[in-house]
C-alpha positions in Angstrom: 0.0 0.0 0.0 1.7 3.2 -0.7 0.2 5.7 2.0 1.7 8.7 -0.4 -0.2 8.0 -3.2 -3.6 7.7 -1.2 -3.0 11.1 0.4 -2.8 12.6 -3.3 -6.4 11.3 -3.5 -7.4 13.8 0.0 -6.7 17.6 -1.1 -6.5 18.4 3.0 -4.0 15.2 3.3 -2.2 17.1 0.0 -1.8 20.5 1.0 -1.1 20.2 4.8 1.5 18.5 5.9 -0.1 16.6 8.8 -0.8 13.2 9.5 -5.0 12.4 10.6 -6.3 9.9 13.1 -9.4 11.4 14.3 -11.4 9.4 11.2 -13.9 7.5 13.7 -15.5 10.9 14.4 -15.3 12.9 10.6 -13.0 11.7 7.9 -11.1 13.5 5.0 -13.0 13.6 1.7 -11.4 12.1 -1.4 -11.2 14.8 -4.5 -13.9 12.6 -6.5 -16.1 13.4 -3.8 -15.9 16.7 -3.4 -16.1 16.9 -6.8 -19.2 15.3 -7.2 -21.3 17.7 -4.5 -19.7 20.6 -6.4 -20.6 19.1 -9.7 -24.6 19.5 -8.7 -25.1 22.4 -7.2 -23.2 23.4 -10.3 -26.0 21.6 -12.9 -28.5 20.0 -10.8 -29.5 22.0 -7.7 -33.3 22.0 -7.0 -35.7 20.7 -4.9 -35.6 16.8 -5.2 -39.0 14.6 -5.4 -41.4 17.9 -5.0 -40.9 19.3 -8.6 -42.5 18.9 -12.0 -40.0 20.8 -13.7 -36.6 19.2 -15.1 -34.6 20.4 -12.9 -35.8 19.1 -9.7 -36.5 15.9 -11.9 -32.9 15.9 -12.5 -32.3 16.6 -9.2 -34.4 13.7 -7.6 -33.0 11.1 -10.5 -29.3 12.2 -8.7 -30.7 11.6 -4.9 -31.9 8.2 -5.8 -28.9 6.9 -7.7 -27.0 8.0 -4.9 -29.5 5.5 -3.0 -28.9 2.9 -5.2 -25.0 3.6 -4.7 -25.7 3.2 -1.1 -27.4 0.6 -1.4 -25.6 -1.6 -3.4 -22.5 -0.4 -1.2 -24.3 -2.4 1.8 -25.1 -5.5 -0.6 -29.1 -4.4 0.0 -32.1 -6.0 -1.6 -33.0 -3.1 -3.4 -32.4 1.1 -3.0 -35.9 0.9 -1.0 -34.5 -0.2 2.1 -32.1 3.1 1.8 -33.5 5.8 4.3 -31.5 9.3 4.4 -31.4 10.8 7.4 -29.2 14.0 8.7 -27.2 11.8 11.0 -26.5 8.5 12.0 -28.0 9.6 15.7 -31.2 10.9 13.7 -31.3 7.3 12.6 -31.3 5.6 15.8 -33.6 8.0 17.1 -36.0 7.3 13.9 -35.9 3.4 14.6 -36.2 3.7 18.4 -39.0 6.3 18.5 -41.0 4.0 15.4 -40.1 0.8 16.5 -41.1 1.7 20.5 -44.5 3.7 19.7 -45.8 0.4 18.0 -43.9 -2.9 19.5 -43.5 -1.7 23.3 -46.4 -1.9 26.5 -45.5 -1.6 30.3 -43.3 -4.4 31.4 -41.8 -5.1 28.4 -38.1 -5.1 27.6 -34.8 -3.5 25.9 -31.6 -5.1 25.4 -29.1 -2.2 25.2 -25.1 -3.5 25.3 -23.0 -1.9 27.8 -20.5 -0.3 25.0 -22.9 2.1 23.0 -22.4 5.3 22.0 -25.2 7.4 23.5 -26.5 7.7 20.3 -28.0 4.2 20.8 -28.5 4.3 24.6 -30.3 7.7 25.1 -33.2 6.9 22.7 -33.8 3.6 24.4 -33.9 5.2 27.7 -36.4 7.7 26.4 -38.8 5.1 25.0 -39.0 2.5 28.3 -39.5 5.7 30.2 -43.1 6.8 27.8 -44.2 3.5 27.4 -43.2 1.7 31.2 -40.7 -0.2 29.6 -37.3 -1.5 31.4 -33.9 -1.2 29.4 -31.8 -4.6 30.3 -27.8 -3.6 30.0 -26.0 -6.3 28.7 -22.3 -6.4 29.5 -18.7 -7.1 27.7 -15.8 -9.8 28.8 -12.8 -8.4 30.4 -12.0 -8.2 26.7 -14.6 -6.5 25.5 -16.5 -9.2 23.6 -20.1 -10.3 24.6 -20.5 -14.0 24.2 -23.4 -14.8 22.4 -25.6 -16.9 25.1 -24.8 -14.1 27.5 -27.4 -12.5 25.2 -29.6 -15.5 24.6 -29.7 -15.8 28.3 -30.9 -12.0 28.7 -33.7 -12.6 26.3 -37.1 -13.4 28.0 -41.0 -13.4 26.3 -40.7 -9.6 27.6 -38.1 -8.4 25.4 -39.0 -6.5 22.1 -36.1 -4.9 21.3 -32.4 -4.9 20.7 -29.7 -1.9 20.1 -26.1 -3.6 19.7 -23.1 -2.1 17.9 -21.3 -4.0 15.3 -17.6 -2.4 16.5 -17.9 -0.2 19.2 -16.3 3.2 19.2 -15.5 3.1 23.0 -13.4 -0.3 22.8 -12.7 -1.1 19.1 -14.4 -4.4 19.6 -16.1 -6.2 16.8 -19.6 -7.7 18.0 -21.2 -10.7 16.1 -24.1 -9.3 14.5 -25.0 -11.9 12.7 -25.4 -14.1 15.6 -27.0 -12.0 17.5 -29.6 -11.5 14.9 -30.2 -14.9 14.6 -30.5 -15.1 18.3 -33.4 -12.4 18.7 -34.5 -13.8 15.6 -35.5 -16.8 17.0 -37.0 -15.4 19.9 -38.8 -12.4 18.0 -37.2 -9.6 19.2 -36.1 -6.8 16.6 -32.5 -6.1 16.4 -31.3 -2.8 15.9 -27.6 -2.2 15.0 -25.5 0.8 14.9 -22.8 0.5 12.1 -21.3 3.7 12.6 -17.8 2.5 12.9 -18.3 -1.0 10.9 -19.4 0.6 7.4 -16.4 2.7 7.2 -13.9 0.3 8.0 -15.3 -3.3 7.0 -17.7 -5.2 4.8 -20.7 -4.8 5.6 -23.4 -6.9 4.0 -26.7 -6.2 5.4 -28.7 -9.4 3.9 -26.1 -11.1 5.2 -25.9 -9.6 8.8 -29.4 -10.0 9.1 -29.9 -7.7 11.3 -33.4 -5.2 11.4 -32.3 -2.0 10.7 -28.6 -0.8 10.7 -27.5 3.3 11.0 -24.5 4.5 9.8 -22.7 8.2 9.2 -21.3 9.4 6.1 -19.2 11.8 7.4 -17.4 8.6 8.9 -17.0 7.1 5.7 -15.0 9.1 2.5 -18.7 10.4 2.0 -19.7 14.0 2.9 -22.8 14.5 5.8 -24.9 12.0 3.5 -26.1 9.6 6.4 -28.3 6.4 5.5 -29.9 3.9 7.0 -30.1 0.5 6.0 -33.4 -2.0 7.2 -32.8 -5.5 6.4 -34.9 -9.0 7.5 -37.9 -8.3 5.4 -40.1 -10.8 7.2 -40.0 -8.7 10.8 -41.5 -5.9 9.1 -44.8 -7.7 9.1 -45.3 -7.2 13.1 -45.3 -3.6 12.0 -48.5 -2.0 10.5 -49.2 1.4 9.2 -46.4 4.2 9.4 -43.3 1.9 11.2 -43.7 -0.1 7.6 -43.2 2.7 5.5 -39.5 2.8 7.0 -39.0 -1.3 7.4 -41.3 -2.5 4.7 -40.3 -4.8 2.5 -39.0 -4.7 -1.6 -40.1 -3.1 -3.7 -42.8 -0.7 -3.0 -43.5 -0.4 0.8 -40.6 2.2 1.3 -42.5 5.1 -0.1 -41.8 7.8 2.5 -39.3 8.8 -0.2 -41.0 8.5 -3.1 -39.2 9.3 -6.2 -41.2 11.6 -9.3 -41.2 9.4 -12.5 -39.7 11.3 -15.4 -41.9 8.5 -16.8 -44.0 10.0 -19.5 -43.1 13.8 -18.3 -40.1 14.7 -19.8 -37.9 12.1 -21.7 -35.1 10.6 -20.2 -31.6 11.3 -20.4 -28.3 10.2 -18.7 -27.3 12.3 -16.1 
C-alpha cells in the first residue's frame, strides 16, 4: 500500500503536511467526492422529489442513484430499504421512536449492550421511560467481547427490542451481529444495530448480517454529511403496521416515504 499516493487522492491530506487519526469521528473527503457535490449544485441543484420541472426531476433522478450507490454499497435488496437521514444519531432516534410507539407496552423489555455510543442508549432510555418499559444492559468480557448466550440468556418473552453495535467506538471491539440477529430472531425480538464505525472500516453486508435496521454516518466514511440507513430481515417488518412499515417495509414498493417523481411519461429521459 503506498500511504503517499492515497493522500494525493485527500486535497487536506495534500496540502497540509499533517498526519490524521481522528477518522472515527469525521474523515477527510477524497477529491472525486468533493467533486461530485460541487458538480450538482453546479448543474442540478433544486428541490428533489417535489418538482415537475426538469430540474428538480434531475435533481431527484441524482438523490436516488446516490441511493442505489448506497445501497448496493451495503449488498441491500434493493435502493428501497435506503433511508436518508441528517445523522446516524437521527437514525437511531427514527428506529427507536418507530419501532417503541408500536412494539413496546408496560413491562416489556430493551436489550441495550453496555459499549454504545449514546446515540444508541439515550433513545432507548427515552422510550422504556413513555411506554413503562425497562432497558436490560447487557455487559462485555474483560476483553470487550459479549459471548453470544450471554445475550440468549438476557432474552425473555418480555423483550422486544435490541440496540447492539457492530464495533464499538469506545473499545474497538467487533460484535457478532449476525449471531446476535439470529439469536433475537429466533426469539422475536427486533435487532437494531448501529454500524457507525463498521461501514467505514469493513464489509458490511446487510442481507447477510441479518440484522433489522442498521445506522451509519457518512461523514465517517469518505462520503460527505450523506447519512443512511439501511433495514434489512424483510419478514420482521410484518409485526409492524401502518407508518413503522413505510420505513422497514419490504421490496419493492413499501418504502414510499421517499418516493421518487417518475420522469416516466413527463419529460424524456436522459443520462445524467
Amino acid at each position: 500500500m503506498d500511504v503517499s499516493k492515497i493522500r494525493e487522492d485527500f486535497p487536506l491530506l495534500k496540502n497540509r503536511d499533517i498526519i490524521y487519526l481522528d477518522n472515527a469521528a469525521t474523515s477527510q473527503k477524497p477529491a472525486a467526492v468533493l467533486d461530485a457535490e460541487k458538480r450538482f449544485y453546479e448543474k442540478y441543484n433544486a428541490n428533489p422529489f417535489r418538482g415537475l420541472y426538469e430540474l428538480s426531476e434531475e435533481a431527484t433522478e441524482c438523490y436516488e442513484e446516490a441511493r442505489k450507490t448506497v445501497a448496493d454499497f451495503l449488498h441491500a435488496s434493493c435502493p428501497e430499504e435506503i433511508i436518508f437521514t441528517r445523522n446516524a444519531t437521527e437514525s437511531l432516534n427514527l428506529a427507536a421512536y418507530t419501532l417503541s410507539e408500536y412494539l413496546l407496552k408496560p413491562g416489556d423489555e430493551i436489550i441495550v449492550s453496555i459499549m454504545e455510543h449514546h446515540s444508541n442508549i439515550l433513545p432507548w432510555q427515552q422510550a422504556a421511560k413513555r411506554y413503562g418499559a425497562t432497558v436490560k444492559y447487557l455487559e462485555c468480557d474483560m476483553d470487550g467481547t459479549i459471548p453470544a448466550e450471554r445475550l440468549e440468556n438476557m432474552i425473555t418473552p418480555h423483550t422486544k427490542i435490541a440496540a447492539i453495535t457492530q464495533i464499538s467506538n469506545v473499545l474497538g471491539c467487533k460484535n457478532d451481529l449476525k449471531t446476535f440477529a439470529e439469536i433475537c430472531h429466533r426469539h422475536g425480538v427486533i435487532l437494531v444495530g448501529d454500524g457507525a464505525q463498521s461501514v467505514p472500516h469493513i464489509k458490511v453486508d446487510v442481507q447477510d448480517l441479518g440484522v433489522d435496521f442498521l445506522s451509519f454516518s457518512g461523514r465517517r466514511s469518505v462520503m460527505l454529511q450523506a447519512p443512511a440507513a439501511g433495514a434489512g430481515v424483510p419478514a420482521t417488518a410484518d409485526r409492524l403496521p401502518g407508518y413503522a412499515r413505510q420505513f422497514f417495509g419490504n421490496c419493492p414498493q413499501q418504502n414510499r416515504l421517499c418516493s421518487p417523481v417518475s420522469r416516466s411519461n413527463v419529460l424524456p429521459r436522459r443520462k445524467i
